[in-house]
N, C-alpha and C positions, 0 to 999 in steps of 0.2 A: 078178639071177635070183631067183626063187620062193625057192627054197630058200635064200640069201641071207637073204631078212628077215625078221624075228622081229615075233612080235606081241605086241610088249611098247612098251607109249606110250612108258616113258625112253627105251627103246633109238630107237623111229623118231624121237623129237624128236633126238636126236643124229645119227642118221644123217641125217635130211633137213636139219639144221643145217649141215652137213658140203655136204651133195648142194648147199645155197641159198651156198655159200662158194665151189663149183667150176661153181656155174649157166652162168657165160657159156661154159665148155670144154663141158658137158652138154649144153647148148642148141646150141652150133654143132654138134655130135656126132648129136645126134638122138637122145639118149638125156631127157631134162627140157623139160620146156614149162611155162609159167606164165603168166597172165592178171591182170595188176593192177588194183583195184579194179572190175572189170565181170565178177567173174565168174557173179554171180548173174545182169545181164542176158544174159549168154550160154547160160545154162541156162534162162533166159526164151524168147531164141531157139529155141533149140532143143525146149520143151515145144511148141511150134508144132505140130508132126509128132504135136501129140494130137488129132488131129483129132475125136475124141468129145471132146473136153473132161472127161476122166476125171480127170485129173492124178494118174492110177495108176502105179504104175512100169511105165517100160517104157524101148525105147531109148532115149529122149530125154532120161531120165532118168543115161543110164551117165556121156556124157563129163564132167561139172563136178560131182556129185553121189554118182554111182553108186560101189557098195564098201560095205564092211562099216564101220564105226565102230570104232576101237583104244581101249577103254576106259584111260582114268589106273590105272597101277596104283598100292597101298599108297607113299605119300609121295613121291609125285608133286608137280608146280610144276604147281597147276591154271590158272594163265595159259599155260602149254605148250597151243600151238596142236592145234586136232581134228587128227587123222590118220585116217585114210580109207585102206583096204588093198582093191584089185581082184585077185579072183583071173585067170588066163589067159581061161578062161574069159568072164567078165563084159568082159576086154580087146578079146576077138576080138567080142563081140554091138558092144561101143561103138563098133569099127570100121567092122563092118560097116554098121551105123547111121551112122556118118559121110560112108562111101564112101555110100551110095547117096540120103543126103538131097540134094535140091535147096536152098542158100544161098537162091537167088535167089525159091523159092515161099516161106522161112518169113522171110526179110527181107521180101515183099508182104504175108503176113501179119501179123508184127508189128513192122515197122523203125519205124514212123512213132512205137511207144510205147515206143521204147529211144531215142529222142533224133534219131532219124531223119527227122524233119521240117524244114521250113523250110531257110533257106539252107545249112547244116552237114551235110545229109544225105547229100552224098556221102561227106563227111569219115568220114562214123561208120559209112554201112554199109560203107566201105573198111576200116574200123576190126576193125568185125563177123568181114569176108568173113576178113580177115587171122588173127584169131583162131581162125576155124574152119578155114580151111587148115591153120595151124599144128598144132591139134589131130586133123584129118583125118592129119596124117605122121606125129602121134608115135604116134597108138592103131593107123596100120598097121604100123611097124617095131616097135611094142611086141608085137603080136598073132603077126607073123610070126615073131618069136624066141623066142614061146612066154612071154613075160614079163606077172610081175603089176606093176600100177602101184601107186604110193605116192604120198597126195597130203597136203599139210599145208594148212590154211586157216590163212591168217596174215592176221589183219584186220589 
């Protein structure tokens, strides 16, 4: 819950340290989602739906990007991964944005330059679709229960 997390970088490094220790309970729960090594091309993906070519923020920007930045506070471990805090709010637009993009227009539009070419390309936009499913269920039970998201980038 919202109220739950504090916006203090020690503290989310520790709790999201905690949350990445109970990930496979979280994730069969439907409460945690994560994306190894592709998650930029899946924010690639999905800038697709810029159709002006703005690369302004907008929906397409909420699910892998969107939220506010949790600055390090005073002596801080600044190898401690970015954390990224979505309010309810920003939860429910990246939903919404999720439910209602088409996979299959913004794969036509950029599959072919996320590796989606040649013989592999079922492979990867199976790869793609899976990713964005995943993410389409956790930004809707996250949004329905009125919840903010917490995300760490851990390269």
């Amino acid at each position: 819950m919202e109220s739950e997390i504090r916006e203090d970088h020690t503290w989310l490094t520790a709790y999201m340290a905690k949350a990445w220790g109970d990930h496979a309970v979280e994730y069969a729960a439907g409460v945690a989602d994560s994306i190894s090594k592709v998650w930029d091309s899946v924010n690639d993906l999905y800038t697709a739906a810029d159709v002006a070519g703005t690369r302004a923020e907008g929906p397409w920007t909420l699910p892998i990007y969107g939220g506010r930045p949790v600055t390090h506070g005073p002596g801080a471990d600044l190898p401690d991964p970015p954390m990224i805090i979505m309010d309810p709010p920003e939860v429910s637009r990246a939903a919404d944005f999720l439910a209602a993009v088409s996979f299959d227009e913004l794969w036509n539009a950029v599959g072919a330059g996320l590796g989606g070419g040649g013989p592999d390309e079922a492979l990867f936009r199976q790869e793609y679709l899976e990713h964005h499913e995943s993410l389409r269920g956790f930004y809707a039970r996250a949004a329905s229960s009125g919840h903010a998201v917490v995300k760490a980038v851990w390269a």
